[in-house]
C-alpha positions in Angstrom: 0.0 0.0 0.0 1.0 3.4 -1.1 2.4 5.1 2.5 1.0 8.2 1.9 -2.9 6.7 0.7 -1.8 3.9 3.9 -1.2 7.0 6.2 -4.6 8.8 5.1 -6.3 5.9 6.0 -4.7 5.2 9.4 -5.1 8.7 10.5 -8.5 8.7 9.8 -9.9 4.9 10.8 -10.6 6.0 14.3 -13.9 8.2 13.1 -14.8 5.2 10.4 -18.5 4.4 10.6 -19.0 0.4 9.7 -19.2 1.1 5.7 -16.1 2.9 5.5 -14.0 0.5 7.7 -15.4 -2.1 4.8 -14.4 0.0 2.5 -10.7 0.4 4.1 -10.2 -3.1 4.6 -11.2 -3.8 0.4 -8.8 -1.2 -0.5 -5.9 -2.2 1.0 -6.5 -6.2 0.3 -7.6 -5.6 -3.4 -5.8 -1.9 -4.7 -5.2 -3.7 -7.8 -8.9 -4.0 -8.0 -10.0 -0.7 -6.7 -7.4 1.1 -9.5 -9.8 0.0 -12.2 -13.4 0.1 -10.6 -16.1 2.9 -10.6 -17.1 4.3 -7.4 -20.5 2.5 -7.7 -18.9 -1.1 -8.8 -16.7 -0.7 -5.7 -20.1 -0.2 -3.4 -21.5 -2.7 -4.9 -18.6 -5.4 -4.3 -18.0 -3.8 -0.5 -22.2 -4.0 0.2 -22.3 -0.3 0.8 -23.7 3.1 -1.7 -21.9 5.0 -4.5 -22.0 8.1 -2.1 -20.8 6.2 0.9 -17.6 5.6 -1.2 -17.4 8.9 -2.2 -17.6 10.3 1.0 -14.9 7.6 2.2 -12.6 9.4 -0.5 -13.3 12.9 0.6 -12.7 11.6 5.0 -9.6 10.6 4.1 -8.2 13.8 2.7 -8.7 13.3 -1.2 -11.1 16.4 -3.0 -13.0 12.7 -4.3 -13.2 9.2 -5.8 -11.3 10.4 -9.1 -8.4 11.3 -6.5 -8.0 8.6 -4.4 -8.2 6.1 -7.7 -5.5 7.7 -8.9 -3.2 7.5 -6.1 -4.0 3.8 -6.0 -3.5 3.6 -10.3 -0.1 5.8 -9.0 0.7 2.7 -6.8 0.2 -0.2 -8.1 1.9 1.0 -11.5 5.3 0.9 -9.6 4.4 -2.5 -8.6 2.6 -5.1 -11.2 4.7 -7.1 -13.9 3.3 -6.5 -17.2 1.8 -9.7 -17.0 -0.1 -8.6 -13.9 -0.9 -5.2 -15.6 -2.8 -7.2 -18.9 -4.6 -9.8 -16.4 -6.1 -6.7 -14.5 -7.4 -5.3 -17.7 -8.8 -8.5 -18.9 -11.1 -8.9 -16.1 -11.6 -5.0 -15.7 -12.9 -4.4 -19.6 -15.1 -6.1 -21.8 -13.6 -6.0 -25.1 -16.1 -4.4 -27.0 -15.3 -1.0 -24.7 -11.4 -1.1 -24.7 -11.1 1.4 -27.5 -13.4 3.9 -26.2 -11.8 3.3 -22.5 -8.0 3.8 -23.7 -8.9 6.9 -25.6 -11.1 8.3 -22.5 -8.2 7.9 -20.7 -5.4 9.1 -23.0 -7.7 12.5 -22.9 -7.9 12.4 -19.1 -4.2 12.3 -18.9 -3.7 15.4 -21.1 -6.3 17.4 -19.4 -4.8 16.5 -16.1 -1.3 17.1 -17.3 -3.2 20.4 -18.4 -4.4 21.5 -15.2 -1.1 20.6 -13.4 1.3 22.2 -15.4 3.7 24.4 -14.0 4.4 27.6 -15.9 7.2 28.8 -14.7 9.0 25.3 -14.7 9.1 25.0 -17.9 10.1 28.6 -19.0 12.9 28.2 -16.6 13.5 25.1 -18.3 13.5 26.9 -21.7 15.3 29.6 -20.6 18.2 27.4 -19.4 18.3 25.0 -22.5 18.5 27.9 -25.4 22.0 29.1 -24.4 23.7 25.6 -23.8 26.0 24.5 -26.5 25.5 20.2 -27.0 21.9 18.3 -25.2 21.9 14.9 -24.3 18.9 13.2 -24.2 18.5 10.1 -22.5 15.2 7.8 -22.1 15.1 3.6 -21.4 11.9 1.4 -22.0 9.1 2.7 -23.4 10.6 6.4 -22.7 13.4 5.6 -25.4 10.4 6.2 -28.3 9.9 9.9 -26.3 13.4 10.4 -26.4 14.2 9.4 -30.0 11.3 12.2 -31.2 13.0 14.7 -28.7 16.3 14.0 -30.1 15.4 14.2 -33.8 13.2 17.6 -33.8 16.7 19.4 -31.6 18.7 18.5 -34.1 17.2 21.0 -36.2 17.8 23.5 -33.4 20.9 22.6 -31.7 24.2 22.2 -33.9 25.3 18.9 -31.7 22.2 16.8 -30.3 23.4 12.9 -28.5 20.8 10.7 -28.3 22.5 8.7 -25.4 22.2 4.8 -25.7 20.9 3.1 -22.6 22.4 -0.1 -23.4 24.5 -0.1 -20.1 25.5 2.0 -17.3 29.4 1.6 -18.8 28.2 2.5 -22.4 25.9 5.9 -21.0 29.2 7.1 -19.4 31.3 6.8 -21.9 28.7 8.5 -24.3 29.1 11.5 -21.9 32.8 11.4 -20.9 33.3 14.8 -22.6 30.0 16.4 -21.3 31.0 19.7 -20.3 29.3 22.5 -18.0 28.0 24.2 -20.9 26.1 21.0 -22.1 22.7 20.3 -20.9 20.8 16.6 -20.2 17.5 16.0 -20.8 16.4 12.4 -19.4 13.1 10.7 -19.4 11.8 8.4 -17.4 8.0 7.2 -15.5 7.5 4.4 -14.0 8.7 1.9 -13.8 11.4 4.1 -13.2 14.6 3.6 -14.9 18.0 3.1 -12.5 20.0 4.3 -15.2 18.3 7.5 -16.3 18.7 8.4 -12.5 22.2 7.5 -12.0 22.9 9.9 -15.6 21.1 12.6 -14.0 23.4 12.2 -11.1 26.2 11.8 -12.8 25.6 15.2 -15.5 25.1 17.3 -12.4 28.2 16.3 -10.7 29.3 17.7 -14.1 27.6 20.8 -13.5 25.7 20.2 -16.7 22.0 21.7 -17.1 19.5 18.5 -16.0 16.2 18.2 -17.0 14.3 16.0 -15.8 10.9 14.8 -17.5 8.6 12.8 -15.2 5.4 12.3 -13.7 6.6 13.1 -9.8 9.2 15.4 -8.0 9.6 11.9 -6.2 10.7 10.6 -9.3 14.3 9.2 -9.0 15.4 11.5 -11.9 13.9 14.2 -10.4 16.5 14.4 -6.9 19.2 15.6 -9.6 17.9 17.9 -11.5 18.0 21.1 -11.2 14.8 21.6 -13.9 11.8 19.4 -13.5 9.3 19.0 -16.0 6.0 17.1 -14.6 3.8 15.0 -17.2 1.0 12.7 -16.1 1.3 9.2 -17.4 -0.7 6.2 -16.1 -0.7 2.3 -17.5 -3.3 1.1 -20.4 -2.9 -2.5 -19.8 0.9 -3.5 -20.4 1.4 -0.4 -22.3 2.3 3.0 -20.6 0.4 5.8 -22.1 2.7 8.5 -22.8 0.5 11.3 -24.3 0.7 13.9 -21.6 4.8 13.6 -21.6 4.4 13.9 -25.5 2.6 16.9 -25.9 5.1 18.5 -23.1 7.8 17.7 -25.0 5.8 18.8 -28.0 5.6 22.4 -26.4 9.3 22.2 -25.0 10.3 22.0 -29.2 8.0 24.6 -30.3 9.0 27.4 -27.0 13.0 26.5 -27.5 12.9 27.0 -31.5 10.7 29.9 -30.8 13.1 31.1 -28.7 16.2 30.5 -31.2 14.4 31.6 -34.6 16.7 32.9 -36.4 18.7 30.2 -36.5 16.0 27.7 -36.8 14.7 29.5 -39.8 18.0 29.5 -41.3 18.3 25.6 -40.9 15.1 25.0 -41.9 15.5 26.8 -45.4 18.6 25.0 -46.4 16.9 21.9 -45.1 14.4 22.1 -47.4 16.5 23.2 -50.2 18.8 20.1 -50.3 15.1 17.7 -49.7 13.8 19.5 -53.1 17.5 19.2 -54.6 17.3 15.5 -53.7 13.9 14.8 -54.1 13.9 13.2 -50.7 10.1 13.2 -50.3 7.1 12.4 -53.2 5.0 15.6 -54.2 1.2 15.3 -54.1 -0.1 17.2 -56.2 -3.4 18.8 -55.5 -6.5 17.8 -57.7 -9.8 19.1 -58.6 -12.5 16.9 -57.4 
């Protein structure tokens, strides 16, 4: 059990009626469960009303249901093998509603990356990456695919852009043996978190390189080096992490950084395009009347 959502609980148990103590006890001995229930299934299974879960939610310090859910979704997500992940959503969703349950939730997860964002974060993150001279970006699992489209839209903004590979802690150092002060990191990582990314982030700081970090949590392991945090909310579709929200942040963090640096951009961009027409590197479609 979560310590915080564990410690909520606790604190409050001595003022639970019958129905919440229920309610308690199902949570902790089923979270896996609870992740992925409505707060009227979980009545149901616990004997007690929609409402009465909802007002467990609010008792123990959460503004509702959606809240606590989330905390316990924030949980078990560090926990389950991927095995245990596609079991849980086998028995949680029919099959006929999986697509219209993954995209609900891939829009959840941008509007609450949305409403959490943190403004001046990211400027300050901006404002720190437009001046360095090389970035390093570094992201394992399924970060690696955020950190390859990172990688490859910088290059058109930064002259020298390292897409680190995460094979092994011995191969990431030596990718950044000549990483100077003047150098900035960028690594990304959610849960499960990755051990290497961390130990990069610890070891570019000790460099006294710019380190972004691009998480979900400031309890993130990346996060304790850093000295910029960016904050996405992710959560688990079945074995797959949906990674929307930390997309569309790292979307924005292109568009503000080449914003920032236009000239040059522009300049890039012009000869670009002038050696892809010289080449014809990409097919022509030519408009046609209907």
């Amino acid at each position: 059990m979560n310590n915080q959502l564990s410690a909520r609980i606790q604190d409050s148990s001595r003022g639970f009626s019958k129905s919440q103590r229920a309610i308690a006890r199902y949570l902790q001995e089923h979270p896996e469960e609870v992740a992925f229930m409505t707060a009227s299934r979980l009545g149901a299974t616990v004997g007690v009303s929609e409402s009465t879960v909802v007002r467990f939610a609010t008792e123990i310090g959460y503004s509702g249901y959606p809240a606590m859910q989330q905390a316990v979704q924030e949980m078990i997500r560090n926990k389950l093998t991927s095995f245990q992940r596609l079991e849980m959503t086998s028995r949680n969703f029919p099959q006929e509603r999986l697509l219209d349950a993954v995209l609900g939730q891939d829009i959840d997860i941008l509007r609450h990356t949305r409403e959490s964002r943190d403004e001046e974060a990211f400027y300050r993150a901006v404002d720190a990456l437009v001046g360095v001279r090389r970035v390093f970006v570094l992201g394992a699992g399924s970060s690696l695919a955020l950190a390859t489209f990172l990688a490859h839209y910088l290059r058109l903004v930064f002259d020298t852009v390292l897409l680190i590979e995460a094979t092994s802690e011995a191969s990431i150092y030596q990718q950044m043996v000549r990483a100077r002060a003047e150098d900035a990191i960028i690594a990304i990582s959610f849960p499960r978190y990755s051990k290497k990314a961390a130990k990069a982030l610890q070891y570019a700081s000790s460099r006294g390189m710019t380190a972004i970090a691009i998480t979900d949590s400031r309890l993130s392991p990346v996060a304790e080096s850093a000295s910029h945090v960016l904050l996405a909310h992710s959560d688990m579709v079945s074995f797959v992490d949906s990674l929307v929200g930390p997309l569309s942040l790292i979307n924005a963090l292109i568009v503000t950084v080449a914003i920032r640096k236009k000239q040059e951009v522009a300049e890039t961009l012009r000869q670009i395009e002038s050696i892809w027409d010289e080449y014809g590197v990409y097919e022509k479609v030519e408009e046609r009347n209907a």
